[in-house]
BALOBA-1460 file (C-alpha; in Angstrom, 3 decimals):
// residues 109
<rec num="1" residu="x" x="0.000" y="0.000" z="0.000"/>
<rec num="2" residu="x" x="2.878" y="2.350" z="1.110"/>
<rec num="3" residu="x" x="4.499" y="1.495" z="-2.063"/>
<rec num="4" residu="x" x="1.275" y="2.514" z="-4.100"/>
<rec num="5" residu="x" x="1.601" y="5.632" z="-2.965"/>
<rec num="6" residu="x" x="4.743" y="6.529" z="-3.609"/>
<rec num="7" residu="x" x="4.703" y="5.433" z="-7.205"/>
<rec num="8" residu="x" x="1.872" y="7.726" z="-7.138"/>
<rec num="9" residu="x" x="3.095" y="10.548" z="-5.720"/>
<rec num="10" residu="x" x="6.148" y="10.059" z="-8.000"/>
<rec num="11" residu="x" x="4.319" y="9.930" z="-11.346"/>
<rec num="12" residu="x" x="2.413" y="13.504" z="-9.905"/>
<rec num="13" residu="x" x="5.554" y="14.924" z="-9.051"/>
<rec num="14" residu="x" x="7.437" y="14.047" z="-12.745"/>
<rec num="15" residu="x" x="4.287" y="15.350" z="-14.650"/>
<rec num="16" residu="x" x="4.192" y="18.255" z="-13.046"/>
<rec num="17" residu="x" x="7.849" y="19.295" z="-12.965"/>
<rec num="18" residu="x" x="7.873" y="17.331" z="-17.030"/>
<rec num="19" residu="x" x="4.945" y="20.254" z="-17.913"/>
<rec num="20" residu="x" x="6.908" y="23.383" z="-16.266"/>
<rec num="21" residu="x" x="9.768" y="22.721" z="-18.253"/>
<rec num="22" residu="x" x="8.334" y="22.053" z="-21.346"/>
<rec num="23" residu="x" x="6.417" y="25.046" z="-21.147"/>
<rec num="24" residu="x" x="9.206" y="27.090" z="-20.726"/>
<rec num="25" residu="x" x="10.788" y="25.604" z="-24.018"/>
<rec num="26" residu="x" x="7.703" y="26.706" z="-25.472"/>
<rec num="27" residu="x" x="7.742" y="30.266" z="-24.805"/>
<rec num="28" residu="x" x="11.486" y="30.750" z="-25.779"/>
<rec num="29" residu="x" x="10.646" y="28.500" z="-29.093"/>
<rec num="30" residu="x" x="7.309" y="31.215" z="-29.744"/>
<rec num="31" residu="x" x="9.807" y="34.216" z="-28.276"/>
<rec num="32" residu="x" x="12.252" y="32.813" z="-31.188"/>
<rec num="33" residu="x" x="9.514" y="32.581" z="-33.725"/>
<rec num="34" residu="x" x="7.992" y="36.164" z="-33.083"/>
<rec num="35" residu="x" x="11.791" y="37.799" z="-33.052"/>
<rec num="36" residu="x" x="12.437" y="35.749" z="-36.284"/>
<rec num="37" residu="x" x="9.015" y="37.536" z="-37.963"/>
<rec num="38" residu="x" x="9.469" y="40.412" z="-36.937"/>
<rec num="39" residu="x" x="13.621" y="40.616" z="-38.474"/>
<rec num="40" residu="x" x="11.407" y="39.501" z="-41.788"/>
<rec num="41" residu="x" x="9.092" y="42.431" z="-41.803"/>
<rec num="42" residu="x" x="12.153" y="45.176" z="-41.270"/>
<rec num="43" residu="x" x="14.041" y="43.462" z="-44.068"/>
<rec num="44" residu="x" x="10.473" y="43.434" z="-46.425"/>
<rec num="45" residu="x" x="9.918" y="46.497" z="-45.681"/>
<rec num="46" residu="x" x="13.426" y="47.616" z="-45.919"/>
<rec num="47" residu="x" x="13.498" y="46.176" z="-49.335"/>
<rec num="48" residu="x" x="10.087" y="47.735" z="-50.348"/>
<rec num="49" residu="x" x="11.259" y="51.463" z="-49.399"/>
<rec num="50" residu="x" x="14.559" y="50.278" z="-51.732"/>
<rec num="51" residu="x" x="12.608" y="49.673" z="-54.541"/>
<rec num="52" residu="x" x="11.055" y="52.550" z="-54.341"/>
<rec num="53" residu="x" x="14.075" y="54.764" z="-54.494"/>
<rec num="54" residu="x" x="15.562" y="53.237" z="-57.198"/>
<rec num="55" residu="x" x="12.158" y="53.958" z="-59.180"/>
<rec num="56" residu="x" x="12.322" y="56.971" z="-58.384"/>
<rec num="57" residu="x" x="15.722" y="57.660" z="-58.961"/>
<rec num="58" residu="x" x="14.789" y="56.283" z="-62.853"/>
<rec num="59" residu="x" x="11.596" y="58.478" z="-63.253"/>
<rec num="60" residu="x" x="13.578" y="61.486" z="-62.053"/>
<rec num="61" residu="x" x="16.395" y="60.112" z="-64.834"/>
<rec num="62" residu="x" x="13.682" y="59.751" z="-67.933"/>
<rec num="63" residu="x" x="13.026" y="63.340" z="-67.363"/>
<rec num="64" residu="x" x="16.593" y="64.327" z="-67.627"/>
<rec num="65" residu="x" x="18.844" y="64.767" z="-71.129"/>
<rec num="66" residu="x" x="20.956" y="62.284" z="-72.528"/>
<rec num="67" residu="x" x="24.619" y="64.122" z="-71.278"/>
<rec num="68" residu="x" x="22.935" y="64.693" z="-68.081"/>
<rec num="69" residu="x" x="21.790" y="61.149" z="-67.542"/>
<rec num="70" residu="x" x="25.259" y="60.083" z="-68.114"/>
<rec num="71" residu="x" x="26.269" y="62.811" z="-65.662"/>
<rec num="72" residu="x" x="24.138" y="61.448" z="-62.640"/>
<rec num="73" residu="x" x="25.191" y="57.514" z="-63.162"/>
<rec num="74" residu="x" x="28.547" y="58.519" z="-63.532"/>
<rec num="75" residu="x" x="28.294" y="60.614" z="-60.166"/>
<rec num="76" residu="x" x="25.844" y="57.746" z="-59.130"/>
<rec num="77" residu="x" x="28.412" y="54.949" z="-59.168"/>
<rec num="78" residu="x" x="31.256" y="57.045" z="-57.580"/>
<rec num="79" residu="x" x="28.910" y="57.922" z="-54.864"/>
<rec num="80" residu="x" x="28.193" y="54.448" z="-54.277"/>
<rec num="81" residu="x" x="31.653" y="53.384" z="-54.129"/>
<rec num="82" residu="x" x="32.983" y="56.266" z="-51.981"/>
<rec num="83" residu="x" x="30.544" y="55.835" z="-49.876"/>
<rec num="84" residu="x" x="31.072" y="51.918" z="-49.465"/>
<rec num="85" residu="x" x="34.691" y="52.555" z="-49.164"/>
<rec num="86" residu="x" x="36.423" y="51.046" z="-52.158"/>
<rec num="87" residu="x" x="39.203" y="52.994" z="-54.371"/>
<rec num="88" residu="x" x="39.030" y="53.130" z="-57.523"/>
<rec num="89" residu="x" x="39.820" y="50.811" z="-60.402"/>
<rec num="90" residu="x" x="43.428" y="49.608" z="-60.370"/>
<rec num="91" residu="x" x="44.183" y="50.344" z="-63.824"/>
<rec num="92" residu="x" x="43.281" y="54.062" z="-63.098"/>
<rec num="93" residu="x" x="45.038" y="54.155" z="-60.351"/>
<rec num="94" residu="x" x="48.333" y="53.040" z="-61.887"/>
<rec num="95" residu="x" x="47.790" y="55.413" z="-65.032"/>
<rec num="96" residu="x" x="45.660" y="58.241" z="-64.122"/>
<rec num="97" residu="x" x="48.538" y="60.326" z="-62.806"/>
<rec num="98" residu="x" x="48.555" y="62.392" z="-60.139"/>
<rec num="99" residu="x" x="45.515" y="64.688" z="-59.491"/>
<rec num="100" residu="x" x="45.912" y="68.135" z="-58.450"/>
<rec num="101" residu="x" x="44.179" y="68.966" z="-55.627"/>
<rec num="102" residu="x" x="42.521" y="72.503" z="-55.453"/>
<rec num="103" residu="x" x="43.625" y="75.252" z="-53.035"/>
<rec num="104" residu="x" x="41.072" y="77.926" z="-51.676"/>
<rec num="105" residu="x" x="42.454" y="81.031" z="-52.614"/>
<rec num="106" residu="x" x="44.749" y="82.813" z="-50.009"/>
<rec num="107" residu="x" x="42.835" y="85.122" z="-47.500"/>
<rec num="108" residu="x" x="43.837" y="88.500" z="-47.705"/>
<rec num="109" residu="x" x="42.424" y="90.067" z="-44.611"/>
């Protein structure tokens, strides 16, 4: 009888502490889920306002002239890759010569 009731009061004991446990799995699992979904919106979203810019920046372009829409890519590209951090292409480095940098004129004050 004695025995009984401890396998009893064993089995209660191991489905209650088996539930706790696996209910805290469960919330990090949904906590995962939810922070997973919600990285997928910014990035949708992130690639939606993208889009958008770049269609933009080709309407404003079809309204522009031929030299001038050679103009902006040309300024486009070295914008990008100043702004990424990359030099320039090796073969103008080696032959472009040297560029003269401007000087503000002297102040005479």
């Amino acid at each position: 009888m004695r025995a009984k009731h401890l396998v009893l009061l064993f089995l209660i004991l191991a489905t209650a502490l088996g539930t706790t446990s696996c209910h805290k799995w469960n919330v990090k699992r949904k906590q995962k889920r939810d922070l997973r979904q919600m990285e997928n919106k910014q990035a949708q979203k992130q690639k939606e306002a993208d889009a958008k810019y770049q269609e933009a920046v080709k309407r404003n372009a079809s309204h522009q002239s031929k030299s001038a829409k050679k103009s902006m890519k040309r300024n486009y590209k070295k914008a990008d890759r100043y702004n990424n951090h990359k030099k320039e292409f090796f073969l103008k480095r080696w032959f472009g010569g040297k560029k003269k940098r401007r000087r503000s004129a002297p102040d005479n004050s």
